[in-house]
N, C-alpha and C positions, 0 to 999 in steps of 0.2 A: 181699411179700418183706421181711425180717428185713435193714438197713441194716447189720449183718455180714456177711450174704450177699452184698449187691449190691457193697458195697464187693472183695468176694473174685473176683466173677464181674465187676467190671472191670478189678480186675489182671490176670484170665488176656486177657481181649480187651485187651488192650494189649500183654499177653509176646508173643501170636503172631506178627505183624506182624516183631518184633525177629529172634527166631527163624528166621522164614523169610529174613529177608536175612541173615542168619550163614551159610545155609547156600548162598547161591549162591555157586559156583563163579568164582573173582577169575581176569580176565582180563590178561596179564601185558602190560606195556608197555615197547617196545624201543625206545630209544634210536638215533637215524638223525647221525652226523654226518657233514658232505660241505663240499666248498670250493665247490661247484657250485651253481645253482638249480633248481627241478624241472625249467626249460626245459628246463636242458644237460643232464639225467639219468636224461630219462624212459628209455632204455634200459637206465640203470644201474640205477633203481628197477624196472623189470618183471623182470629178473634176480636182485635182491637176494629178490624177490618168489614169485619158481620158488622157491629157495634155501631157503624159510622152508616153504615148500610140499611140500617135501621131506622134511622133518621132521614136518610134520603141522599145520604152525600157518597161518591165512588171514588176511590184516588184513581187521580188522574184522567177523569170527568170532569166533574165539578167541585172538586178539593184535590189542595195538595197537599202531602206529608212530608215536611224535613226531617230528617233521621237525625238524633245526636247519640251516640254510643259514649258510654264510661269504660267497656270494657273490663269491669270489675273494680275500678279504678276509682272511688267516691269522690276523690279529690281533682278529681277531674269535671265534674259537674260544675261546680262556677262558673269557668268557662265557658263553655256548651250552653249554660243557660242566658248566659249574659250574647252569646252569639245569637241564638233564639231570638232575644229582644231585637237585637240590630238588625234581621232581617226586614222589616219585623213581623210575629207569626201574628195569626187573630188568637191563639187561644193553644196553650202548652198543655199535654198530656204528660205525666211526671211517674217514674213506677220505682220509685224507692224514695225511704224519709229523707236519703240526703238528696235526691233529686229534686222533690218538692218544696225542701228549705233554700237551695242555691236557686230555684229559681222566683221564690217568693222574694227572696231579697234583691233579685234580679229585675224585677218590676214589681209595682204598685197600681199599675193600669190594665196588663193583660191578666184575660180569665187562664185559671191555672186547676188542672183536675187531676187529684191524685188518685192513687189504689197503693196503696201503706199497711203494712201491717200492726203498724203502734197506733194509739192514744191521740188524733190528732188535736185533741183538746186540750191535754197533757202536755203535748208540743208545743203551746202557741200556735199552731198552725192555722185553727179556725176559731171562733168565737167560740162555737157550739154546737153539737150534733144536729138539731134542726133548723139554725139561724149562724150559719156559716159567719156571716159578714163579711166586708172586704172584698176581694177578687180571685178567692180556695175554696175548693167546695172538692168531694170527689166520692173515694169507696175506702173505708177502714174494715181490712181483712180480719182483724183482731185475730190474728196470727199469735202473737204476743201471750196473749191472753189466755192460750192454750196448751201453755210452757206446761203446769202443771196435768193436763190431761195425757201428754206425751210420757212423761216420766211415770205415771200410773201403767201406762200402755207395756213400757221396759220392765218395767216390776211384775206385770204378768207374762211375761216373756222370760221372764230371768229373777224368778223369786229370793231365789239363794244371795245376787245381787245385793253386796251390801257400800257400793261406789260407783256413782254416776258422773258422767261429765257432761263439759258441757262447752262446746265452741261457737267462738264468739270472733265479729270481725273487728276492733276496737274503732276502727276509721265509720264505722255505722252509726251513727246519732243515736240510733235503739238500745247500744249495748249495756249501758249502766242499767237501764231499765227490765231488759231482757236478764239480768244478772241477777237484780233482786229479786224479779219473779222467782229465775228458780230456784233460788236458795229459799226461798219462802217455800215451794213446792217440796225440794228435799228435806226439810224439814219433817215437812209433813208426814213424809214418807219414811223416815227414819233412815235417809240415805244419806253418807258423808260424799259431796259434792265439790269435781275440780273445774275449776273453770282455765280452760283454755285458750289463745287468740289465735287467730289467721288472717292475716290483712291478704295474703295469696294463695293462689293454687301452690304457689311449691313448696309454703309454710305446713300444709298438709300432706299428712301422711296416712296411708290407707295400710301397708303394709300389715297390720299389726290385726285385722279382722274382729274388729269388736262390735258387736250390733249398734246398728244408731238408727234414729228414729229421722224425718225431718221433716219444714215446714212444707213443701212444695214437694205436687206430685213431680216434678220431674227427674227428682232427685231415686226413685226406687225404677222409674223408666231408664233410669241410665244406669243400674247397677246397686244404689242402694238397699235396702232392708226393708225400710216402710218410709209413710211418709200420712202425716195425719194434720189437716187444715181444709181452708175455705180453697176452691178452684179458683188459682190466680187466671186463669183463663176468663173466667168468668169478669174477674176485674177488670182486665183490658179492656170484655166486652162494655162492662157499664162506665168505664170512664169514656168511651168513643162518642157512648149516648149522652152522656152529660155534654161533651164537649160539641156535636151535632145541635143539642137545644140549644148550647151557647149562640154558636153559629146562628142560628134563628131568631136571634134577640134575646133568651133570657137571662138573668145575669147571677152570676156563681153566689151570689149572698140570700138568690131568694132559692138555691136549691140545696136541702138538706144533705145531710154528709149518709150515704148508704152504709147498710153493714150487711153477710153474706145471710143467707136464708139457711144456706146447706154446710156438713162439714165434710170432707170426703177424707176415708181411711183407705188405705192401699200397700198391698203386701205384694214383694217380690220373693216367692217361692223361689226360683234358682239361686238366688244368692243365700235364703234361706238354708237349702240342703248345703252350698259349699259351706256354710258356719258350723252346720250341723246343729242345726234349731228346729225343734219343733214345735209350732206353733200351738197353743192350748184352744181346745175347740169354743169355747166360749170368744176369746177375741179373734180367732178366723171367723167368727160368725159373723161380727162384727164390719168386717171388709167389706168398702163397695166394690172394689177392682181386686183382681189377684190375677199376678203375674206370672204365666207357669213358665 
């Protein structure tokens, strides 16, 4: 062989190789932010899970999922989000308003899909409930919103009640907002209202056994009392699907901001009788779930 030739016929065995990984099809990677650990989330993750599934995408198929955890920790999102970008992901899934403002400011170019419980209008966060703009679009649980329907809930649980509280995380973006709600709500009710803060688990204390209501069923599955809002499950599931059409092409400004269809009320009977509560039959009726 003529040292022309062979030099020729190891350029093409060398193009191939290149070639052929050009042509594999790039697996797109989704961006996971949460305040939670997988402990606290495995329900939320098998749901985000459906949600993606729905769309046609499988982790670790044909999509991948980066996990960034806060671990309770709000002020840890900057970071987390700004690492998100440098990998960088196609499209952020965000599930608290500080994880969707750290990572809004963490980019201008990737699509970004919340599940919040506040206002994200209120926020800046979107333009508009049907005309998002920009690269936010997601699901508003209007959690927030239902400050005052909970505190009705304690008032017929506990008539005689004439002082309600109320805890608050201050490191939360929500909290001023969440503050006035219910002092507008106790108001209403003719309830003198303390507000409390907890930025940690060890800032709380349970010792003292006072009935409390909260936003997320998970909270009466682990022990709580009740718990009355929208199924944050459900929001994992519809921000997966937002974030799947993203993956498809379409772009977070032309899909409106959802809100929940359903509100789900839920009573933990055992912890019930340890308070020594009986509940009034009119709001036991009331319950989708009861925990015996």
């Amino acid at each position: 062989m003529k040292r022309r030739e062979f030099i020729a016929g190891l350029g093409s065995a060398v193009a191939l190789p290149v070639a052929a990984r050009a042509q594999r099809p790039t697996v797109p990677v989704i961006g996971f932010l949460d305040l939670g650990t997988p402990e606290t989330r495995r329900e939320q993750i098998a749901a985000f899970r459906r949600g993606l599934a729905e769309t046609g995408y499988v982790e670790g198929r044909n999509a991948t999922v980066e996990y960034r955890w806060a671990e309770g920790h709000n002020d840890r999102f900057p970071a987390l989000a700004r690492d998100l970008v440098r990998i960088p992901v196609a499209t952020i899934a965000s599930f608290s308003t500080a994880a969707v403002l750290a990572a809004k400011s963490a980019t201008a170019t990737i699509p970004i899909v919340f599940a919040i419980g506040a206002d994200p209008v209120k926020l800046g966060i979107v333009d508009s409930i049907n005309r998002p703009g920009g690269n936010v679009t997601g699901f508003s649980m209007l959690t927030n919103s239902l400050t005052s329907k909970r505190l009705e809930m304690l008032r017929q649980l506990m008539p005689q009640a004439a002082t309600a509280a109320l805890l608050v995380n201050p490191s939360n973006p929500n909290a001023a907002e969440d503050v006035r709600d219910a002092q507008a709500a106790a108001r209403a009710l003719s309830l003198r209202l303390l507000v409390l803060s907890a930025s940690t688990e060890r800032e709380i204390a349970a010792q003292h056994a006072i009935p409390s209501i909260y936003e997320n069923r998970e909270a009466p599955f682990a022990g709580g009392l009740m718990s009355y809002g929208p199924s944050n499950l459900d929001g994992y599931r519809q921000v997966a699907i937002y974030a799947g059409r993203i993956l498809k092409g379409e772009k977070p400004a032309d899909l409106p901001v959802q809100q929940p269809t359903k509100v789900e009320f839920i009573i933990n009977m055992k912890t019930a009788t340890a308070l020594g509560l009986t509940f009034p039959l009119p709001l036991l009726g009331r319950a989708d779930e009861v925990i015996e």
